[in-house]
N, C-alpha and C positions, 0 to 999 in steps of 0.2 A: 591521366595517371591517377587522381585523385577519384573518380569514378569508378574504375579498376578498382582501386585498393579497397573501395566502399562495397561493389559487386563480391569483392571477397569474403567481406565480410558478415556480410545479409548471407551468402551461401553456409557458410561456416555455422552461424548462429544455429539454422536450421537445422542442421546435422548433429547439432547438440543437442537435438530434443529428445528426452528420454523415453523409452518404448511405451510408456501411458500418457503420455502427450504431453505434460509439462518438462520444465525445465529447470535446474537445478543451477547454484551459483558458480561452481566450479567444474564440474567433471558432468560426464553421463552415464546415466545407468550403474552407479556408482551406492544401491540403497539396498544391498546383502544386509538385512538384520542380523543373520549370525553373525556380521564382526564386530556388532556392540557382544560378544559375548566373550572376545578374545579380550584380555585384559591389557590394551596397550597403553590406554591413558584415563586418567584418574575422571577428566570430563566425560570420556565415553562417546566422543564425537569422531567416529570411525568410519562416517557414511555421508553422502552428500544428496539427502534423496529432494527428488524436487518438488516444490512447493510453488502455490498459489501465488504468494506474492511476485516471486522471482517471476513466473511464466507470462502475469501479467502486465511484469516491467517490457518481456520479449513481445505480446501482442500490442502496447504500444509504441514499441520501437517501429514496429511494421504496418500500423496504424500511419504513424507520424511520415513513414515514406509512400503511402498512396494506397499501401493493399488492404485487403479487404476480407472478412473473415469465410469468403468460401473453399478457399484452398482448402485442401484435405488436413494439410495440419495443421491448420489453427482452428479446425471442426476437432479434432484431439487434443489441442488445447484448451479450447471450450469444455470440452466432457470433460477432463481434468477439474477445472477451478468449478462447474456446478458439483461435481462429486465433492473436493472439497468445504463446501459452504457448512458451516454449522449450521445447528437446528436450530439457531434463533436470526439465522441468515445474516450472523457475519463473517469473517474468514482472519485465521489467524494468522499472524506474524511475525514469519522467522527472523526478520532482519532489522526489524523494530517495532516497540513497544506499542502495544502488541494487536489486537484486535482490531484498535482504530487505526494503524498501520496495513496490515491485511486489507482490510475493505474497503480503504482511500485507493489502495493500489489496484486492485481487481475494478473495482466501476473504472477508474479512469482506463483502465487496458482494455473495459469492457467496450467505451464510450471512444475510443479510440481506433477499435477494428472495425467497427460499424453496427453493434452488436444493436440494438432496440433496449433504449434503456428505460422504457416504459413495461418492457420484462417484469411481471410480479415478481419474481424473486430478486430483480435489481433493487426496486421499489423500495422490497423490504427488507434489504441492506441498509439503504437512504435512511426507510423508517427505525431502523435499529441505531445508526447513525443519531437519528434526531432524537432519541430516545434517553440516551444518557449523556445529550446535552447540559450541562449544569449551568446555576444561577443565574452566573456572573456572564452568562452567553459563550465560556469557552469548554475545553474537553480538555481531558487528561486519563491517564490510565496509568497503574502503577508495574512496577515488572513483575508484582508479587500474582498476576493474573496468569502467568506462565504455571505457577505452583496451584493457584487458587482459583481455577474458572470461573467462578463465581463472581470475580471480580474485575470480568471484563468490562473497558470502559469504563474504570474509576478511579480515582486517583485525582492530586492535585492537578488542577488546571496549568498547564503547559506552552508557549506558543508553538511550539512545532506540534504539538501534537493536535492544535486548533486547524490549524495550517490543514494537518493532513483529512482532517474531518471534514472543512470545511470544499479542499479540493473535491474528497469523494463528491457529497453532495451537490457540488455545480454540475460533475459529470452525469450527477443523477437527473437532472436539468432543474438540480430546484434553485437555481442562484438566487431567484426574486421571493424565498421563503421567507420567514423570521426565524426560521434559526441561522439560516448564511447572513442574515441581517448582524442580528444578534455574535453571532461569530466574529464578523469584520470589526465588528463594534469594539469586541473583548480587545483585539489586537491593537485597535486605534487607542484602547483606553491605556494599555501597557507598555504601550512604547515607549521609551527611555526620547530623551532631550535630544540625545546623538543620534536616534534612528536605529539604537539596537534594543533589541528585549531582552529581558534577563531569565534564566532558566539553569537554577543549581539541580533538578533531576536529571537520571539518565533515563533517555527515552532512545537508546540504540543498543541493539540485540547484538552482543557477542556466540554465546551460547546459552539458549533459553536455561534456567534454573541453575547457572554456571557462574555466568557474571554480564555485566551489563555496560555499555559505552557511555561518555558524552561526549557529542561531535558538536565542536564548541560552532560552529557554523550554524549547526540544526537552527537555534534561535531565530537566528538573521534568514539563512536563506528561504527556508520553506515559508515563514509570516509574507516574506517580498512576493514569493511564487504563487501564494495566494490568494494576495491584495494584486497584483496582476490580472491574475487570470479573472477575479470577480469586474476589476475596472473592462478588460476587455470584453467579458461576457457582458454588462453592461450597455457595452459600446455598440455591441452586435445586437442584441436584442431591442438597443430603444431605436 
């Protein structure tokens, strides 16, 4: 039974892919820019077109069950998120804060389907990644980068938002770098007495230049998800 209702659901996902091969969080084929022009609501969030991030949550969903990127549509999902990539190869993000969000999600969906993540353009994701690394060995980025491009990947250092920097790059295979060093490092050095980190920013995307969430978990969960995945990448590699 439990099989079944799983088979349904891999089907289903699939049939949500929008006609340019991404995927969108709610609906498909749902990205008519004329009806940002009807005046229905003050946000102007009339459309649910699909994005990079989300498409790359959907390649490692299907990643994570065995397949493999030759199917026809996740070669459409492919051409989607490299069309998406910025010109300084990283990818933005709808669903959280912002940039360094994007690009954690894409390498690891990348590194997930089976993609080659020795790809110069994963690379230099990674390398954009490593790039606006700050001091104290963590990352942060403000929501004011959704208004202000310029200011991708800046902002007060964060742990989730370390978290999600530091996931991209193991996916990138640099676990054994010094800045995944340096990263682990920030988290270990922040950690509260109880085992939780503290983080009064929002680093969760409502509606970009609208307003902005905190997912009081973000803290806790993503620093554990990627003090994990580093010990087991560890574990595998020595």
């Amino acid at each position: 039974r439990y099989r079944a209702a799983a088979s349904r659901g891999v089907r289903w996902m699939l049939a949500m892919q929008n006609d340019d091969g991404g995927w969108a969080a709610f609906d498909r084929t749902k990205d008519r820019r004329w009806m940002e022009h009807v005046p229905f609501a003050d946000h102007n969030a009339m459309i649910d077109p699909p994005t990079a991030d989300i498409t790359a949550r959907v390649l490692e969903m299907y990643g994570r069950l065995g397949m493999t990127a030759d199917r026809s549509e996740f070669q459409s999902a492919l051409k989607f998120i490299w069309q998406e990539q910025e010109v300084d190869h990283c990818w933005y993000g709808r669903w959280g804060v912002n940039y360094l969000y994007g690009t954690w999600q894409v390498l690891v969906g990348l590194q997930a389907i089976g993609e080659p993540m020795n790809h110069p353009r994963a690379q230099a994701a990674a390398d954009w990644i490593e790039s606006v690394q700050q001091s104290n060995g963590g990352w942060g980025e403000t929501p004011r980068s959704y208004d202000e491009p310029e200011l991708r990947g800046q902002g007060p250092t964060t742990p989730s938002q370390t978290a999600w920097a530091l996931m991209g790059l193991m996916a990138a295979g640099r676990t054994d770098s010094d800045a995944v060093r340096d990263g682990v490092g920030y988290l270990l050095k922040t950690q509260n007495a109880d085992g939780t980190w503290d983080e009064p920013t929002y680093t969760g995307t409502g509606f970009p230049r609208v307003f902005y969430l905190r997912y009081h978990l973000y803290r806790i969960s993503f620093p554990l998800m990627a003090l994990g995945r580093y010990a087991a990448r560890l574990r595998i590699e020595d």
